[in-house]
C-alpha positions in Angstrom: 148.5 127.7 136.1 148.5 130.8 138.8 146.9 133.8 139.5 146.9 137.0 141.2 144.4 139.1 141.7 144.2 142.7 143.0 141.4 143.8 144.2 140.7 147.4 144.2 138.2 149.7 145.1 138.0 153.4 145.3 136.3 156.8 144.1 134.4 155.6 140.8 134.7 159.4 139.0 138.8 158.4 139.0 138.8 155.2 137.8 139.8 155.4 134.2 143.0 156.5 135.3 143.7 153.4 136.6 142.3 151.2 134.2 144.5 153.2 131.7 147.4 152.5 133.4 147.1 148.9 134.0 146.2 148.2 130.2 149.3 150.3 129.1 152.3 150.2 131.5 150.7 147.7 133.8 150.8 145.1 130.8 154.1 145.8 129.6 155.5 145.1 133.2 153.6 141.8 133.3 155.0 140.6 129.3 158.5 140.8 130.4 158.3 138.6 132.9 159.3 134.7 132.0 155.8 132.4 131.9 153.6 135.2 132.0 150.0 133.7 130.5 148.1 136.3 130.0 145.8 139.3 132.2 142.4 139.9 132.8 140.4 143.4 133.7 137.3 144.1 135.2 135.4 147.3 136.6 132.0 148.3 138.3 132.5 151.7 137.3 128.9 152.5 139.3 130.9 151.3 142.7 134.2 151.9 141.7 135.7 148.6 141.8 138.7 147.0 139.7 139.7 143.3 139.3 143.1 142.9 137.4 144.2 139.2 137.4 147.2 138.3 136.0 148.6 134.1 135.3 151.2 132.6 135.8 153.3 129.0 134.3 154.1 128.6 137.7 154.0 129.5 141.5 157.5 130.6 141.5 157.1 132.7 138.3 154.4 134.6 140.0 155.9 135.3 143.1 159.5 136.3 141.3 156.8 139.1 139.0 155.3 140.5 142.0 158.8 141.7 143.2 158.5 143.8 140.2 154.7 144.4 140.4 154.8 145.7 144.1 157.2 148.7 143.5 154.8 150.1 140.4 151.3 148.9 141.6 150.8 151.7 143.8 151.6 154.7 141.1 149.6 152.9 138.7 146.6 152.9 140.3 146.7 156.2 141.6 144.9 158.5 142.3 141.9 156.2 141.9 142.7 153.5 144.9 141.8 153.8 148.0 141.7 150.1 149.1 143.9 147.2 147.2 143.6 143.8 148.3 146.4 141.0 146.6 145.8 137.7 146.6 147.3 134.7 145.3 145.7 131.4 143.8 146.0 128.5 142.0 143.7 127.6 138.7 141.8 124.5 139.6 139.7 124.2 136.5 140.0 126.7 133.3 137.2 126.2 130.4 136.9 128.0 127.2 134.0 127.6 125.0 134.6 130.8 123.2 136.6 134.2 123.2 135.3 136.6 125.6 134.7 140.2 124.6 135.1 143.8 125.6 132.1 144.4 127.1 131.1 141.5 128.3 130.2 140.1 132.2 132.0 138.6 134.4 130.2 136.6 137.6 132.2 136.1 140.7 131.1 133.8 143.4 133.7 133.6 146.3 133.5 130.4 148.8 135.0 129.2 151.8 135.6 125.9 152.5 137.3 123.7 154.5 140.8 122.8 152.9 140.2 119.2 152.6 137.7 120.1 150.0 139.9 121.8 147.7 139.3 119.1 145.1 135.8 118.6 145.8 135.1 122.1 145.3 136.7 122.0 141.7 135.2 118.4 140.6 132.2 119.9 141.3 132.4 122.6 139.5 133.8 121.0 136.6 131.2 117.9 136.6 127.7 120.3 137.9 128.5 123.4 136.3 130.1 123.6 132.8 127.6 121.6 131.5 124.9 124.0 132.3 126.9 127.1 131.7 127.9 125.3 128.4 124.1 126.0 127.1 123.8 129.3 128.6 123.4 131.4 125.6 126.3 134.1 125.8 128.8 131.9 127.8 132.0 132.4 127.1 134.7 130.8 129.9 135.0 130.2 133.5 137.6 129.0 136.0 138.2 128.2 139.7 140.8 129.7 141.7 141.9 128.0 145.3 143.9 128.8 148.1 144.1 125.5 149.7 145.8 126.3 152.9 143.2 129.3 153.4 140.2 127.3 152.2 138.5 129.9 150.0 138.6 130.4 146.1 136.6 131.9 143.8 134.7 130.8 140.6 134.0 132.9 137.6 131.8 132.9 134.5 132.6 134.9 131.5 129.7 136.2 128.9 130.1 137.8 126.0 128.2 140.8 126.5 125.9 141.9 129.5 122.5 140.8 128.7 123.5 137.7 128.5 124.8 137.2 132.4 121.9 139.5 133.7 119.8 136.4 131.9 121.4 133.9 133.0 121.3 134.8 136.8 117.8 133.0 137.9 119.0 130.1 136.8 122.3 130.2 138.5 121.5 131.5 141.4 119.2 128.0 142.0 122.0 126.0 141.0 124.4 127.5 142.7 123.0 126.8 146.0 122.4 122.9 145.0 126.6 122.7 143.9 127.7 124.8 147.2 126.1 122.6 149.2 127.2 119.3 147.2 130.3 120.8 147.0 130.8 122.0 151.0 131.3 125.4 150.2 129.8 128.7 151.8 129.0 131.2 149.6 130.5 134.7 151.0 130.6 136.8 148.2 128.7 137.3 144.8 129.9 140.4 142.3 129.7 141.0 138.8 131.6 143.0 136.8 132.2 144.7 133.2 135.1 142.9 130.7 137.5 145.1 129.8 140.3 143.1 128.6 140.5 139.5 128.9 143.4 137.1 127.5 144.5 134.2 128.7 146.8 131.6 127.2 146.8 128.4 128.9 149.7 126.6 127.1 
């Protein structure tokens, strides 16, 4: 599968405009659009930051939807936005131990690495972490997204509600620096962020 996220940040007091819009029009856009696989939306309401991700069949399929996406992003998200930062990826890894909820935390960790290591990056995530996040109590899913020519990607961890991430983070925090450096990544970035609608259908 694909992705594409947009990024967004802005003046927190407006964002429930936006997040209205992207769960009403925003996701009736993205249905009619052949091998659409599902969206994903996340807020920091405190900072004022949005994370809409939607997937994609296929790399063509995404790039024909964002023809559409690009004319109606910037209405949608208004007035709230005052930064938006696209980016597209592909899913290396995609696990699902159980429906995420509304609610619930999402963990980002973004990395940069050098492109050669695009599979190494995702082995290791697949072999080191989903095991342990598998007995995490709370866990619900968690991908990797790379940009191979770029060399940087992301990896997220679902939870079904917030206590369980905020637990969780001693623990991962200490593994995460054994896997980045097993994997020859560099940690750049580390968010988390409220669930606010999550559903993704892989097949």
């Amino acid at each position: 599968m694909y992705v594409r996220t947009v990024y967004v940040t802005g003046d927190p007091a407006r964002i429930e405009a936006a997040v209205r819009a992207l769960n009403s029009e925003g996701r009736s856009l993205l249905e009619e659009r052949p091998e659409y696989r599902g969206a994903c939306v996340f807020v920091d309401r405190e900072l004022g930051k949005l994370l809409a991700v939607s997937w994609w069949g296929s790399a063509e399929a995404r790039r024909n939807s964002d023809q559409v996406m690009r004319e109606r992003r910037g209405p949608m998200l208004e007035p709230f936005a005052g930064t938006v930062a696209v980016e597209n990826y592909e899913v290396a890894v995609f696990h699902s131990a159980q429906l995420p909820r509304v609610g619930g935390g999402l963990r980002i960790t973004r990395v940069e690495f050098d492109p050669v290591d695009a599979d190494l990056f995702a082995e290791t995530f697949r072999s080191s972490a989903i095991p342990r996040l598998e007995t995490l109590p709370g866990f619900a899913r968690c991908a990797v997204f790379v940009d191979r020519e770029r060399g940087r990607g992301m990896a997220g961890s679902l939870f079904v509600d917030r206590a369980s991430m905020a637990a969780s983070r001693a623990g991962q925090a200490a593994a995460r620096r054994q896997d980045a450096a097993k994997a020859h990544v560099t940690v750049v970035g580390l968010e988390e962020f409220e669930v606010l609608h999550a559903d993704v259908h892989p097949g």
